[in-house]
C-alpha positions as CSV (number, residue, x, y, z in Angstrom):
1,X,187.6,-103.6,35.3
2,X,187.7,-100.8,37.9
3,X,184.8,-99.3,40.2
4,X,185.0,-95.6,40.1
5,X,183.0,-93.8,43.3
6,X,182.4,-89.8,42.6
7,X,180.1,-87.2,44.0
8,X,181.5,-87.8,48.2
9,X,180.0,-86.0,50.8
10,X,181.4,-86.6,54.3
11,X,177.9,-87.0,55.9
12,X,174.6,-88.7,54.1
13,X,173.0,-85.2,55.7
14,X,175.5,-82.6,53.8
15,X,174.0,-79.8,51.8
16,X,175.8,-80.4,48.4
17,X,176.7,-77.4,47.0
18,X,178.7,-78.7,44.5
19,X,179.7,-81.8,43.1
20,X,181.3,-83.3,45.8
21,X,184.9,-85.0,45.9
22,X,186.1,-88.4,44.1
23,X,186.8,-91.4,46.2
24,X,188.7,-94.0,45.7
25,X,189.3,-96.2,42.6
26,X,188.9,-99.9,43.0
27,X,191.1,-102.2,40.1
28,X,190.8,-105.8,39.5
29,X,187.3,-106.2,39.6
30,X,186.2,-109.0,38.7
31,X,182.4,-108.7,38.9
32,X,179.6,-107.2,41.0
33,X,175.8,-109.1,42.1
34,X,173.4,-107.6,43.3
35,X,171.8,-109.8,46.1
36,X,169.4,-108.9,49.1
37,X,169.5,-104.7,48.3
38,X,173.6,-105.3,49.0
39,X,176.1,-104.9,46.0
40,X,179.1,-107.7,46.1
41,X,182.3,-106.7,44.4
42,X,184.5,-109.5,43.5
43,X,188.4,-108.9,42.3
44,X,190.9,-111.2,39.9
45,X,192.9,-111.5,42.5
46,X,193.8,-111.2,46.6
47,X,196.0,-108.3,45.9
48,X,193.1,-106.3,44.5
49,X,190.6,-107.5,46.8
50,X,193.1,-106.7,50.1
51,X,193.6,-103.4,48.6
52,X,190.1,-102.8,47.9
53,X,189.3,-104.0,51.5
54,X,191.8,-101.3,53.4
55,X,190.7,-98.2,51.2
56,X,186.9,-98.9,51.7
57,X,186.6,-100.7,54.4
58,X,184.3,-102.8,53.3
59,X,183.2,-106.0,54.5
60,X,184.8,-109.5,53.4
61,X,181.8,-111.9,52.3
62,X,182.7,-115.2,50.9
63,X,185.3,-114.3,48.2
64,X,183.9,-110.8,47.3
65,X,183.7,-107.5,49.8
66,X,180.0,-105.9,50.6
67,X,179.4,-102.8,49.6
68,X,178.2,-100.7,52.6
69,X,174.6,-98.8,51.6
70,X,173.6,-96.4,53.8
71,X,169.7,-95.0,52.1
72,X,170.8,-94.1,48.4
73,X,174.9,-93.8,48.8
74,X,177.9,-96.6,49.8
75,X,179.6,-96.0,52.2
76,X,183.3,-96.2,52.7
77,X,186.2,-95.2,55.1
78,X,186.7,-92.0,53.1
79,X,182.6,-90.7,53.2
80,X,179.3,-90.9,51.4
81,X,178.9,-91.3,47.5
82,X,175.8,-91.1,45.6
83,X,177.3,-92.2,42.8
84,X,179.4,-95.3,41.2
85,X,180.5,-96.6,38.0
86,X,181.7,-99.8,36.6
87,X,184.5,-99.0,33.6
88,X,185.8,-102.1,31.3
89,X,189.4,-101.2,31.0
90,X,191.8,-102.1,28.0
């Protein structure tokens, strides 16, 4: 599967005027729970998950990589995105 994020602002304040920019694409995933308010994203395999890690900066929990929440958007290296999706591919 991949993780799609879309609608990026640079700041959780921005005035969207627009739709905002797309951020990165995540492959390999695995999986996703849901635990404490905090998405986990788990990948196939250490390749996806290391590449995963770099692009979002993320942090490494167990075997999967938190998803950084900041009110109603993750947060990642390249901004704020109020939106995500979660695409079976194949």
């Amino acid at each position: 599967m991949k993780l799609r994020l879309y609608h990026g602002r640079n700041t959780p304040e921005q005035e969207m005027d627009d739709w905002g920019f797309e951020g990165a694409t995540l492959f390999g995933v695995d999986g996703i729970i849901w635990t404490y308010g905090v998405p986990r994203v788990f990948f196939i395999n250490d390749e996806y998950f290391n590449i995963a890690r770099e692009v979002t900066g993320w942090d490494e929990i167990a075997d999967g990589l938190e998803m950084r929440v900041y009110e109603d958007l993750i947060k990642t290296k390249q901004g704020y995105f109020g939106d995500w999706e979660l695409i079976k591919l194949g």
